[in-house]
C-alpha positions in Angstrom: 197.8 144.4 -30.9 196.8 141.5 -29.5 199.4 139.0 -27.6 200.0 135.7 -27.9 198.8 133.8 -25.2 201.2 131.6 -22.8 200.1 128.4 -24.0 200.8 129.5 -27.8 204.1 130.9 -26.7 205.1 127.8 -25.3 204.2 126.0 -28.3 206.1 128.5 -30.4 209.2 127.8 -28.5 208.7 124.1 -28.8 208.5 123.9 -32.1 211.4 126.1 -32.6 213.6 123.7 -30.1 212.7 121.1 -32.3 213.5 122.7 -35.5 216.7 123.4 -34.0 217.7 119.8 -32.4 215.9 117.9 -35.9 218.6 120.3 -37.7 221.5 119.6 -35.0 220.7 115.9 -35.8 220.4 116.6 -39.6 224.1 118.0 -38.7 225.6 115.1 -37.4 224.6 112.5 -39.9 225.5 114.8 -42.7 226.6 113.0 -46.2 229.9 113.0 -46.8 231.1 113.2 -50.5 234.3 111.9 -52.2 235.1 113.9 -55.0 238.8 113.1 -56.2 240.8 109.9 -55.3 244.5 109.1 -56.0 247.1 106.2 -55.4 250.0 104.5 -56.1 249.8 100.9 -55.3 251.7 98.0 -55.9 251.0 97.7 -59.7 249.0 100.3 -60.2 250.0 104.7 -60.3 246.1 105.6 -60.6 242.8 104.5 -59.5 242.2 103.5 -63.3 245.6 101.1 -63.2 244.2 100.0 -59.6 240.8 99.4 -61.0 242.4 97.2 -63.7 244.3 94.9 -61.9 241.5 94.5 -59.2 239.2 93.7 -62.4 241.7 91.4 -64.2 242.3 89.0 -60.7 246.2 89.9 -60.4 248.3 89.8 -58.2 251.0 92.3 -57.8 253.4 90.7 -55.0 257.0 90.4 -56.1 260.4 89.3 -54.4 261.8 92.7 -52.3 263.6 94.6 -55.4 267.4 94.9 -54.4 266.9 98.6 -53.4 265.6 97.8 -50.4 268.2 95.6 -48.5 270.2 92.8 -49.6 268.1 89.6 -49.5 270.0 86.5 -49.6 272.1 88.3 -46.6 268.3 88.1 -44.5 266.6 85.3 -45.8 266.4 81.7 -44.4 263.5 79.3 -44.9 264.4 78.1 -40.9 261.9 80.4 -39.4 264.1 79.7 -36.1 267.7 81.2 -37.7 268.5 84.6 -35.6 267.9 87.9 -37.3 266.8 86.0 -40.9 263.2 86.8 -42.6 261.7 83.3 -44.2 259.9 85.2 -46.8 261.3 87.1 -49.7 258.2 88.5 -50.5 256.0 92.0 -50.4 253.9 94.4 -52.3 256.5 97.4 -53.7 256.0 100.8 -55.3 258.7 101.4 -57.5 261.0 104.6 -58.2 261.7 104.6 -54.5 263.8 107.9 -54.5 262.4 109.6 -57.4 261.2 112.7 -56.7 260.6 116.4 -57.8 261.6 119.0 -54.9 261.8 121.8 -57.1 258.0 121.1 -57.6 257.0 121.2 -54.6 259.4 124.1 -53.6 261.8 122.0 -51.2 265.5 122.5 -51.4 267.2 119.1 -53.0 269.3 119.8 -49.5 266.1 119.6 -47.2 265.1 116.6 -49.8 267.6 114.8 -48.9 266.2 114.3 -45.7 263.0 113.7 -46.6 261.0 110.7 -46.0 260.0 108.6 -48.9 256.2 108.6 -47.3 256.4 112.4 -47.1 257.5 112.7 -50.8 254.9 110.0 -52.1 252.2 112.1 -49.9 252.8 115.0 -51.3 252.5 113.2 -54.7 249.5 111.7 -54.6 247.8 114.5 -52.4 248.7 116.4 -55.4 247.2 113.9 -57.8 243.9 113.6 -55.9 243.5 116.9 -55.8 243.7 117.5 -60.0 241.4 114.4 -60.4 238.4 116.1 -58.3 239.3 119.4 -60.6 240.2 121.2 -57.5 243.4 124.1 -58.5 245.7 123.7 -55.4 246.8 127.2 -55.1 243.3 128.0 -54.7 243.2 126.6 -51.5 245.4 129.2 -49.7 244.1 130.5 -46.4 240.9 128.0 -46.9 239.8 126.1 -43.9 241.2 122.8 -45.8 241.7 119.7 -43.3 244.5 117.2 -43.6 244.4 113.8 -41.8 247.1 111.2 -42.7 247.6 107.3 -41.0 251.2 107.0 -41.1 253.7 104.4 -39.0 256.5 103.9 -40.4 260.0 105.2 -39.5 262.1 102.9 -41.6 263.8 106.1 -43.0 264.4 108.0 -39.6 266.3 104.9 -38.5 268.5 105.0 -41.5 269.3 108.8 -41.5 270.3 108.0 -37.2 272.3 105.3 -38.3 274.9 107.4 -39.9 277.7 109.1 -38.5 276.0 112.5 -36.5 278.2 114.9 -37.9 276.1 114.4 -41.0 273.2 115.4 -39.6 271.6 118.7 -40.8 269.0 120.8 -40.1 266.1 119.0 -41.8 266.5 115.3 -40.2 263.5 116.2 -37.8 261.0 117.7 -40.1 261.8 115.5 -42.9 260.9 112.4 -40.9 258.2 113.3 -37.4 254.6 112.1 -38.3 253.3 115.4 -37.5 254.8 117.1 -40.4 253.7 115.0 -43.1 250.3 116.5 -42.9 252.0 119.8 -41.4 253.9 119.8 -44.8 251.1 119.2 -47.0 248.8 121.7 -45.2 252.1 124.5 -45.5 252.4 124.0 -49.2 249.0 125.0 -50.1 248.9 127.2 -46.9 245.5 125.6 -45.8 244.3 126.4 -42.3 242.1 123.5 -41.3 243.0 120.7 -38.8 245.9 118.8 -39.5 247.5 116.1 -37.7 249.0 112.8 -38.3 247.2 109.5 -37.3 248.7 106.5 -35.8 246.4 103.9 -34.8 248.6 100.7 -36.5 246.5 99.1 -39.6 243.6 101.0 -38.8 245.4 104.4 -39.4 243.7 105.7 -42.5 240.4 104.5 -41.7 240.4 106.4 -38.8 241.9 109.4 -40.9 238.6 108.9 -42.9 236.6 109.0 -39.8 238.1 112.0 -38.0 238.0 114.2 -41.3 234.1 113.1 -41.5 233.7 114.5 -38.2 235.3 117.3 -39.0 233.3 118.2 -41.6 230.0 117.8 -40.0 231.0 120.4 -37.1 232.6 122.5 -39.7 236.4 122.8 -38.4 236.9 122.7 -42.5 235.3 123.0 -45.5 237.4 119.8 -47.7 239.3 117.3 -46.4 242.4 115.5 -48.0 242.7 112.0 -46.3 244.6 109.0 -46.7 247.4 106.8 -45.5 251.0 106.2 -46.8 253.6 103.4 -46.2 257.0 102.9 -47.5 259.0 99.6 -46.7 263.2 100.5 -46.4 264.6 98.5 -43.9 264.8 94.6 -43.0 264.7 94.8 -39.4 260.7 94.9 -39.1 260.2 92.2 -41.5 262.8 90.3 -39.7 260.7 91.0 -36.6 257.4 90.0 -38.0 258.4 86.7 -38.7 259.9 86.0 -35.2 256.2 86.5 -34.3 255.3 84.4 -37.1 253.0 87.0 -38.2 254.2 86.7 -42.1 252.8 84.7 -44.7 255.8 81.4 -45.4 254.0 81.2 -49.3 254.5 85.0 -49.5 251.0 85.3 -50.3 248.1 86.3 -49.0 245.3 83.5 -48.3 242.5 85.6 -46.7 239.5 83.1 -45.8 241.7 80.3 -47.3 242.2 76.9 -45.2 246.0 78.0 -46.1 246.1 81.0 -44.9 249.3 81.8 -42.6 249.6 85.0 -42.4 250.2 88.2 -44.5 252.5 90.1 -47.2 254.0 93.1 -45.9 253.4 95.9 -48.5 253.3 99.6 -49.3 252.0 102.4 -51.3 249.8 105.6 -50.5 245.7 106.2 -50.8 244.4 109.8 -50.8 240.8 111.2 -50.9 239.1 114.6 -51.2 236.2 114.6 -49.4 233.5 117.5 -48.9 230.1 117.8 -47.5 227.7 116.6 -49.6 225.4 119.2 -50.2 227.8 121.8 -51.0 229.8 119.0 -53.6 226.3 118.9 -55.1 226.1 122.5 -55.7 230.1 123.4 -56.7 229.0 120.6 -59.2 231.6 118.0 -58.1 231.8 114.8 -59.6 230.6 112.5 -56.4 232.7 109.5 -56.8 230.7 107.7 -54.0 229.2 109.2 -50.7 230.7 108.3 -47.1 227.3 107.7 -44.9 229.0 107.4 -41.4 231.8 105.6 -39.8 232.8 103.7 -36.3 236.2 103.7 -34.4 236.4 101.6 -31.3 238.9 99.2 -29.8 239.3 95.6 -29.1 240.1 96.0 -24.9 240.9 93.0 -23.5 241.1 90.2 -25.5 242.8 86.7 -25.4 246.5 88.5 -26.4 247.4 92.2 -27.5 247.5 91.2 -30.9 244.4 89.0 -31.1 241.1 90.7 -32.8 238.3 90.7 -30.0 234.9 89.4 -32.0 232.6 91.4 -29.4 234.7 94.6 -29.8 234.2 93.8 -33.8 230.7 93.4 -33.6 230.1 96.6 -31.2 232.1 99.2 -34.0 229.8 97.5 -37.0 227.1 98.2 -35.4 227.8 101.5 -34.4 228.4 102.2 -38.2 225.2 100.9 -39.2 223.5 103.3 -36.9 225.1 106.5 -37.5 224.7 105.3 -41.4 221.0 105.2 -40.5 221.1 102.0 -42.6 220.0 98.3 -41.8 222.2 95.3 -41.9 219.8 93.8 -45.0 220.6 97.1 -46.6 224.6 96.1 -47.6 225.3 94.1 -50.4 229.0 94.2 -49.9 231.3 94.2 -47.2 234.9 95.1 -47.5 236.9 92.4 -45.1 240.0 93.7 -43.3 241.0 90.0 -44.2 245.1 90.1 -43.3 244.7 86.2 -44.0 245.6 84.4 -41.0 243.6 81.7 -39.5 242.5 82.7 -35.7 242.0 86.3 -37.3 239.9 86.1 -40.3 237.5 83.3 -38.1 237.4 86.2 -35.3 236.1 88.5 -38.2 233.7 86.7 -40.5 232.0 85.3 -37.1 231.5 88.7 -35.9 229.9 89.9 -39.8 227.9 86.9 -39.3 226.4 87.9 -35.7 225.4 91.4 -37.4 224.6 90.5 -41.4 223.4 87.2 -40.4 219.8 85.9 -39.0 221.0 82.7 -37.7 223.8 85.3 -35.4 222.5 87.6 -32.5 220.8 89.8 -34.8 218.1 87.4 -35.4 216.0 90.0 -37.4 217.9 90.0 -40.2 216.4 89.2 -43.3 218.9 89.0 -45.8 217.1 87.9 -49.7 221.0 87.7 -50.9 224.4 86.7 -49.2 226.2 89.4 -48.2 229.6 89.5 -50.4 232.7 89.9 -49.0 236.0 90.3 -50.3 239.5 91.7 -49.0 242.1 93.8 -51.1 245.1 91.9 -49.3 245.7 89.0 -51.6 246.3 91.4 -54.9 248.6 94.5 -52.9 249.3 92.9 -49.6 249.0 94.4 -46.1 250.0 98.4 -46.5 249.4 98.6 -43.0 248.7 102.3 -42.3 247.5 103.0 -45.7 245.5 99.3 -46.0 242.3 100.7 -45.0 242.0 103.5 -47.3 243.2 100.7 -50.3 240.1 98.9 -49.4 238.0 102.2 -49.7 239.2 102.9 -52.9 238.1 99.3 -54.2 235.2 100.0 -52.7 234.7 103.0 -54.4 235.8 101.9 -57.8 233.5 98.6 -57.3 230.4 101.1 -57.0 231.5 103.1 -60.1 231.5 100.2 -62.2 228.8 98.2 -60.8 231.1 95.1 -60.1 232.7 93.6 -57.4 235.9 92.1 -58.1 236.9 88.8 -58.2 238.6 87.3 -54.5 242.5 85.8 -55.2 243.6 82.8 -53.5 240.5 81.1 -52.3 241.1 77.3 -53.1 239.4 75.9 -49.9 237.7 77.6 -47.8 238.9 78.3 -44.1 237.5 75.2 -42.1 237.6 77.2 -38.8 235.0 79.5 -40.4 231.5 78.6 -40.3 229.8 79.0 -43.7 227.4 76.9 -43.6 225.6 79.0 -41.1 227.2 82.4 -42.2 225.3 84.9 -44.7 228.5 85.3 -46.3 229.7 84.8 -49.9 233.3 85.4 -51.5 233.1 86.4 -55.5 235.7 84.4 -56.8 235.3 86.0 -60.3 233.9 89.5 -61.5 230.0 89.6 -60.2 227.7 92.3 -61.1 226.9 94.5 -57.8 223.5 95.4 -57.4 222.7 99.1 -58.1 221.1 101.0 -54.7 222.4 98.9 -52.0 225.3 99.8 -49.8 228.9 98.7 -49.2 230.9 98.8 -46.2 234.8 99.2 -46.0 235.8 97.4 -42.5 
């Protein structure tokens, strides 16, 4: 038997170090697939109702239904009165306290104590789940990963408001972060990561991101992701517009020369997500397939509120490349667009240095404007669960091969510079070309 000789052997083990790092690479950029979607925004209890209203141009803000707080007792148009709101506006989900313990196997005692988000998680967790034709009791002991974006803690305030001997036993888990996926994961007694993501309006879009990691190193098998939001008390909104950070019109003017800030709102997003080639062979319907994702932060920047265009520019990028797609490749980008003036400039200048040949990136050849668009001026700002609203527009514009028209553009934002900016707003319904890619910011 003849031997190899050391030069072959060398050779051998190159090429099998390659095969390994080309399929450690193949690893990381893996296709991510979304195979069920649910929701319950304002105006809409399904992706179909969402898809409608999107479609149609409407815009679902109301006055803040009398379940909530009492409004005239908070409301002044003097922005300067002490603990007053001067909006009496947001984006609401109705049937606030309906829900069906028994269902979900939770005592109407321990319901009680529930939060609102938890209940409407569990809701539309389920709903996502039968919509991708996935049986939730066959999940039990599969490696199944839950990642929520959650904030708000409207409801634990209210329960410690109360007299303490009416505390029981259920105030902790009914209303900690942590056990709004923790619960989720129990009832269909997954075992994959779960945790609970607060990162402010960015939440569920880094939900998306951590679960797409996740997947590609193979901590689980299917992902349930999304963001909830449930709006109960006044004192927030009564803070927001001592910082002036609320919209006086009670709408929502993202890119507008009117723009003035934005509509507090809530509702819940959830997505099933699995790796792509094993959706492909369990036959899955692929509602639309997740590429890569970016999560960075602003630093420092001209005040702790304030976007930083740089940091902006930096995270886009960074998507692009783990995508493995060019800037010329997107047709459409979905704007985080909370419709204030300094903050939608910040943004649209930094899509503009990266879409745009006349920005930094002066390679760009773009044969179309890239469209852009924000969900904000039909739901409002659901602040942890806004990111995952704009995916599921994003999603639903792919299935139907339109992009939606834009509300509330009248004149465009002066501070913004369009002229020189590859960037166009549809301000009706505008076919979407088929084969080119869109991005959720």
């Amino acid at each position: 038997m003849t031997e190899a000789s050391p030069t072959k052997r060398a050779l051998l083990a190159i090429q099998q170090l390659q095969a390994k790092l080309e399929a450690l690479e193949a690893e990381k950029h893996q296709p991510i697939a979304i195979v069920g979607m649910g929701c319950r925004f304002p105006g809409a209890d399904t992706p179909d109702d969402f898809w409608a209203l999107l479609h149609a141009g409407k815009d679902a803000i109301t006055e803040i239904p009398g379940d909530r707080w009492n409004l005239d007792q908070y409301y002044s148009p003097d922005p300067s009165v002490p603990g007053k709101m001067y909006t009496r506006h947001g984006g609401f989900v109705p049937h606030l306290y309906d829900f069906d313990a028994a269902f979900f196997r939770i005592a109407p005692r321990e319901a009680a104590s529930l939060d609102p988000q938890q209940r409407l998680l569990l809701e539309v967790s389920w709903e996502a789940l039968e919509q991708a034709g996935i049986a939730p009791h066959c999940l039990m002991g599969q490696a199944v990963g839950v990642f929520v974006g959650i904030c708000g803690i409207d409801y634990w305030h209210q329960l410690l408001q109360q007299d303490p001997n009416t505390i029981d036993a259920y105030l902790t888990t009914g209303n900690t972060h942590s056990t709004a996926a923790g619960r989720l994961s129990y009832l269909l007694g997954s075992t994959g990561p779960s945790m609970a993501i607060d990162a402010a309006c960015a939440s569920s879009l880094v939900a998306v991101h951590l679960a797409c990691q996740s997947l590609r190193q193979r901590e689980c098998d299917l992902a349930i992701v999304g963001g909830v939001n449930r709006i109960l008390s006044p004192e927030m909104m009564v803070n927001f517009c001592k910082a002036k950070m609320l919209s006086a019109t009670g709408r929502c003017h993202s890119f507008d020369a009117s723009a003035n800030g934005f509509v507090r709102s809530e509702g819940c997003g959830v997505v099933v997500l699995k790796r792509l080639d094993e959706a492909l062979g369990d036959r899955n319907f692929v509602q639309a397939v997740i590429l890569g994702s970016a999560t960075n932060h602003d630093g420092r920047s001209s005040g702790l509120t304030v976007p930083n265009g740089l940091a902006q520019q930096a995270v886009i990028r960074q998507a692009l490349r783990q995508s493995r797609l060019e800037p010329s490749q997107i047709s459409y980008l979905e704007a985080h667009g909370t419709g204030t003036v300094l903050g939608d400039s910040i943004e649209l200048e930094a899509l503009g240095q990266v879409f745009g040949a006349s920005g930094t990136d002066r390679a760009v050849n773009r044969p179309d404007p890239l469209w852009i668009g924000s969900v904000k001026p039909n739901i409002g700002h659901l602040e942890a669960a806004s990111g995952i609203a704009g995916l599921i527009k994003v999603v639903l514009a792919l299935q139907h091969q339109t992009l939606p028209p834009h509300l509330h553009l009248h004149q465009p934002n002066p501070q913004i510079n369009w002229a020189q900016l590859p960037l166009k707003v549809p301000t009706a319904p505008h076919p979407l070309e088929r084969g080119r890619a869109a991005l959720p910011g």
